[in-house]
C-alpha positions, 0 to 999 in steps of 0.5 A: 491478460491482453486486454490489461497490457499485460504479457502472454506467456506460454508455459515453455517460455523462459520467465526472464525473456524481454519484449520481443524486439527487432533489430542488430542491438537488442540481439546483441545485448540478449546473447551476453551474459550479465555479469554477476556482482556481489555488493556486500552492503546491499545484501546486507541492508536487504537482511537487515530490511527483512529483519525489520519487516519481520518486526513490523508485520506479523505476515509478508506474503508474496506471490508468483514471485516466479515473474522476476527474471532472476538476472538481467535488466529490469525495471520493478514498479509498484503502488506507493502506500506505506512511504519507506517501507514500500522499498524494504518490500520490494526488496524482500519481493525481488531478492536481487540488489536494486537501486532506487529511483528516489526523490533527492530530498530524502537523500538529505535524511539522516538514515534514510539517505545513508541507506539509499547511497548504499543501495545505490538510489538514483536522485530524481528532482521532483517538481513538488519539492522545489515549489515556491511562493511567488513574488505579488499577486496575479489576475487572469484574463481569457484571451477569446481566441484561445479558448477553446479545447485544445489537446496541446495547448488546453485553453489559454489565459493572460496572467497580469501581475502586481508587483511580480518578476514573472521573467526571473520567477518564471521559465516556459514549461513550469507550472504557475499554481493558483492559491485560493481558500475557496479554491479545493484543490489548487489549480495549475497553469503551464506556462507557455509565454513570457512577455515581461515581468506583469504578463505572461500566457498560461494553459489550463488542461480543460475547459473545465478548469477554465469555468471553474474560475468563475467562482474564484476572486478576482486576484490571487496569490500563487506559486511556481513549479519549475520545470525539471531536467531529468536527463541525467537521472535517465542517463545513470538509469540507462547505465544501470539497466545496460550492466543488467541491475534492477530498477525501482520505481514508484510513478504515483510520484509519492507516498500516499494513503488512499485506497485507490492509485493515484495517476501514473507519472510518465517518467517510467514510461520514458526509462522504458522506451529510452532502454528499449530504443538503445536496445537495452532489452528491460523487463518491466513488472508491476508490483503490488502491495496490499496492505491490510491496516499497514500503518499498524504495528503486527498487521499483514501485507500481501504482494502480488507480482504481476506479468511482464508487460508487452511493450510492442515494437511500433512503440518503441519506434513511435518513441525514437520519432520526436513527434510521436514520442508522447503518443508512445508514452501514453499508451505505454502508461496507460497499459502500465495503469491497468497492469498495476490496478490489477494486482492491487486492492483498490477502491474509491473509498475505505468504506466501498473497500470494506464492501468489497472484502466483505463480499469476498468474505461472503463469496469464499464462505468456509472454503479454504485457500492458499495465500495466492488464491486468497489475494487473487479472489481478493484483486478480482473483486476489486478489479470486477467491481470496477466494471460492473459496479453499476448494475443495479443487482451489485448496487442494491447487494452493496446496500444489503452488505452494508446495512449489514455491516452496520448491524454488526457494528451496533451489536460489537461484532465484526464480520468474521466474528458472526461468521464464527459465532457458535450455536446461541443458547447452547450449554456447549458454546456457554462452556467454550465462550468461559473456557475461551475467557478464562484462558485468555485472562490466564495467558495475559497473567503468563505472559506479563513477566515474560514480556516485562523486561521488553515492555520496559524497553519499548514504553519510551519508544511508544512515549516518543512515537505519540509525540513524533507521528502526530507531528510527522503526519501532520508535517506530511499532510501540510506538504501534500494535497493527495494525502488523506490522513497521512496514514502512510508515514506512520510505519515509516516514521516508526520504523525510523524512530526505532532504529534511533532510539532502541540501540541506544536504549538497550546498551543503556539498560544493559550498562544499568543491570551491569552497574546492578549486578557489580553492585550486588555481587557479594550477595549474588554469591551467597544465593544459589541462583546468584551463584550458578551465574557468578560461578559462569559469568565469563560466558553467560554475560556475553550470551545474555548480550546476543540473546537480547536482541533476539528477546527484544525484536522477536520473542516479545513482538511476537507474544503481544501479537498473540496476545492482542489476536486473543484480546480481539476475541473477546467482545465474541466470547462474551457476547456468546455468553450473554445469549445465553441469559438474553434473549435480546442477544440471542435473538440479534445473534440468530438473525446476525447469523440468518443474515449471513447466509443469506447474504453468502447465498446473493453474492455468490448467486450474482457473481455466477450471473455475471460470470454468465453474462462475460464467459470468458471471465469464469474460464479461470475460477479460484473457486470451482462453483461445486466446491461453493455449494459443497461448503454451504451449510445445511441451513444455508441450503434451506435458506437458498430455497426460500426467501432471501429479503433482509430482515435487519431493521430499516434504522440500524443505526438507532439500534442500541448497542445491546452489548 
């Protein structure tokens, strides 16, 4: 754990102690006992952000939650992948009342802000929201006795303006951002001269940059970032973490959607080492959140929170030195970089993550794990990938996985699928593919009246969440040069549609069926059902109005969830009965089902070889090597004494979907 940043603790030590830190102020502020305050509203809107995870998400689990010191100052950062929503999980993870560093722009939003204020949100400017487009066009020129690679200044340009006001526009610190189609991503200069209106100096950060321009035209439009004072944002934080509350943060800086951590802002750096300098002993922790399809409705998220990390004394004073001052924070970043990567599933791309999750997939084979073993052998594939991603045995198993996988697709199956597909041919497994069928058809015929009302309320909520999110994402996506799909808005946005449109929905259908009932009472009378509720209408009326809710937000999410699980099945239960009658489908099943093993047999043999290689990584296994063989299946064995070269087809991509 050292050698991620991360903080030792021996099994004696109490969880909520700080960094250890010299000095009269620190002693003193670790022997008070922080006061204990009751907000009503935050513990309220944290029930009620419960209720709503509940509703969203079929699973939340959450991990070494015994991390969080249960009173003192603290300051909680966490990945920013499912925008808004990445709060109500950081509160359910932290059980304690925390106010939020939040952009100053969401403040403004209807629900959004009202809750923030509530919860005590701390505003924070950010540079991206105060963007604008400046005033003519501007040309570069290198300026020879500056280029070159300077840690500090970079490489320097003079910027000559056409009909700009750079000394109004402009201020020593900002950023000029270069606007070009040919251009993929925008090009950033700081600003670190102004000479007049048409001329000014600006910085790229590499030589790279510098080259890069060459391929661009000649003038080019551009925009301004000003130069945020953040002071007192710090200021109120530095009140907060002195009274003992919690602090949470996002440094990615904003929400995104893709499968690797954006880079960290400095800004958490400098709350942390500010504290710790005034003597204020802070406890920070990364949080991370893995979302499995989090912006579909009834997915699963994991948490895992990791240790506090060690933020040593000679930081601290190299942070009270002004000149050493962005040294501290760097390293400090650079530590916080690592602990957050490691508790989160990471990837250069969706498609190398899937790779991944198959291969732990493959590893676990049938071994059975408790949700923190389950994410932890899920973070150490992600996080060994990283290192050993360019040996050439992982490069040519993650070639094998993924002509794999590519198998599966073309046949309609899944990984899992395979993985519990039944003997192919058998009269059994015909019996139990029927069954399985049958039964899923007669649960939907079942569950349709039950589920009728709520669906009723639901479908102008799914009518308006087809028109809004669409325009909401790609709202976000124009806003954004991280994004990829804007993905991340989509729970958040849901979220927040739900909590307008449901309250009016349900009093407006309540008052109708209300309407209905007086309308229709005189033959409510004359029928025996009717008669038993007109006879106890005083206390069935307002019953049926608090069952409601419960109906609404938890019975019918729940049956459309087991419904939509049993429905996913069915492309394997049919495929199981067309091996009965094909032998083009019993032929791909078995080979289907050989590949696999073959493939459980490679992985788990290389991770053993590797682990060979770095010993100090196999001292802490989640699943003994015993234990990996013990659940191989007899055909599995035979396999591993034999040849392990696939078989699938060199083109599976031209194979013709059988199914």
């Amino acid at each position: 754990f050292e050698g991620i940043g991360l903080r030792p603790r021996a099994e004696s030590e109490p969880l909520a102690s700080p960094p250890d830190l010299a000095g009269e102020p620190t002693l003193k502020l670790l022997d008070r006992n922080w006061p204990t305050k009751f907000n009503f509203a935050a513990k309220l809107l944290r029930f009620f952000g419960k209720f709503c995870l509940h509703v969203l998400f079929s699973r939340v689990e959450i991990v070494n939650t015994e991390n969080i010191p249960s009173e003192g100052p603290c300051i909680l950062f966490a990945n920013h992948s499912n925008q808004f929503v990445d709060a109500l999980v950081m509160m359910k993870t932290a059980e304690r009342d925390i106010s939020f560093v939040i952009a100053e722009s969401s403040m403004h939003k209807p629900i959004i802000g009202t809750v923030a204020r509530l919860l005590g949100a701390v505003p924070v400017v950010r540079p991206q929201d105060q963007v604008f487009k400046g005033k003519g066009t501007i040309a570069l020129q290198s300026l020879p006795a500056f280029v070159q690679s300077d840690a500090k200044k970079g490489v320097e340009v003079e910027i000559n303006g056409n009909d700009t006001n750079f000394l109004k526009a402009l201020h020593v610190g900002c950023f000029l951002i270069i606007l070009n189609e040919n251009n993929p991503r925008n090009i950033k200069l700081i600003i670190t001269k102004i000479i007049s209106d048409i001329k000014a100096i600006g910085a790229l950060n590499s030589t790279d940059e510098y080259k890069s321009m060459n391929d661009l035209d000649i003038v080019f439009e551009y925009s301004v970032s000003p130069k945020i004072n953040h002071k007192e944002m710090f200021s109120v934080c530095y009140e907060r973490l002195s009274n003992g509350d919690v602090i949470g943060i996002f440094p990615e800086g904003g929400s995104h959607d893709r499968t690797e951590l954006l880079p960290l802002k400095a800004g958490t750096t400098h709350l942390a080492l500010g504290a710790l300098s005034q003597g204020i002993p802070i406890t920070l922790l990364p949080i991370g959140m893995n979302y499995f399809q989090g912006h579909q409705f009834r997915s699963k998220t994991f948490v895992d929170v990791g240790m506090p990390i060690l933020i040593e004394q000679r930081l601290v004073e190299m942070y009270r030195d002004p000149s050493t001052r962005k040294e501290a924070c760097s390293q400090l970043l650079d530590k916080m970089t690592r602990a957050l990567d490691y508790v989160c599933l990471t990837a250069p791309d969706f498609a190398t993550l899937k790779k991944i999750r198959t291969a732990r997939r493959l590893y676990q084979n049938k071994a059975k794990l408790t949700t923190k073993e389950y994410l932890d052998l899920n973070l150490r594939f992600s996080y060994f990938f990283k290192l050993w991603k360019e040996e050439p045995e992982v490069k040519q198993l993650f070639m094998s996985i993924d002509d794999y996988l590519e198998f599966c697709r073309s046949q309609g199956l899944k990984d899992k699928q395979v993985r519990d597909l039944p003997p192919s041919g058998s009269m059994t497994s015909l019996l139990q593919s029927i069954f399985n069928v049958v039964f899923t058809l007669t649960l939907s015929l079942l569950a349709l009246p039950l589920g009728f009302a709520g669906t009723f309320v639901y479908i102008p909520l799914m009518l308006a969440s087809r028109y809004v999110i669409p325009h909401q994402m790609k709202k976000a996506l124009a806003k954004s040069e991280v994004k990829v799909a804007a993905r991340d808005v989509v729970a958040s946005q849901n979220l927040v549609l739900a909590l307008k449109l449901l309250p009016i929905l349900y009093f407006v259908y309540v008052l109708l069926l209300h309407q209905i009932v007086l309308l229709n009472w005189n033959a409510l009378e004359n029928h025996w059902l009717g008669s038993v509720f007109v006879r106890n209408s005083s206390w069935v009326s307002p019953l049926l109005l608090l069952v409601g809710p419960v109906y609404l937000f938890h019975f019918c999410p729940v049956l459309y969830e087991k419904l939509f699980r049993r429905w996913r099945l069915m492309p394997k239960y049919i495929y199981c009965i067309q091996t009965v009658f094909t032998s083009e489908h019993k032929s791909a099943a078995e080979l289907l089902r050989e590949e696999r093993r073959k493939l459980v047999i490679r992985v788990q043999n290389l991770v053993e070889d590797l682990l060979k290689k770095t010993p100090e990584l196999g001292t802490r296994r989640v699943i003994s090597r015993n234990k990996l063989l013990k659940q191989r299946s007899a055909s599995t064995k035979r396999l591993a004494k034999g040849d392990l070269a696939s078989n699938i087809p060199v083109n599976t991509a031209k194979i013709k979907k059988t199914n």
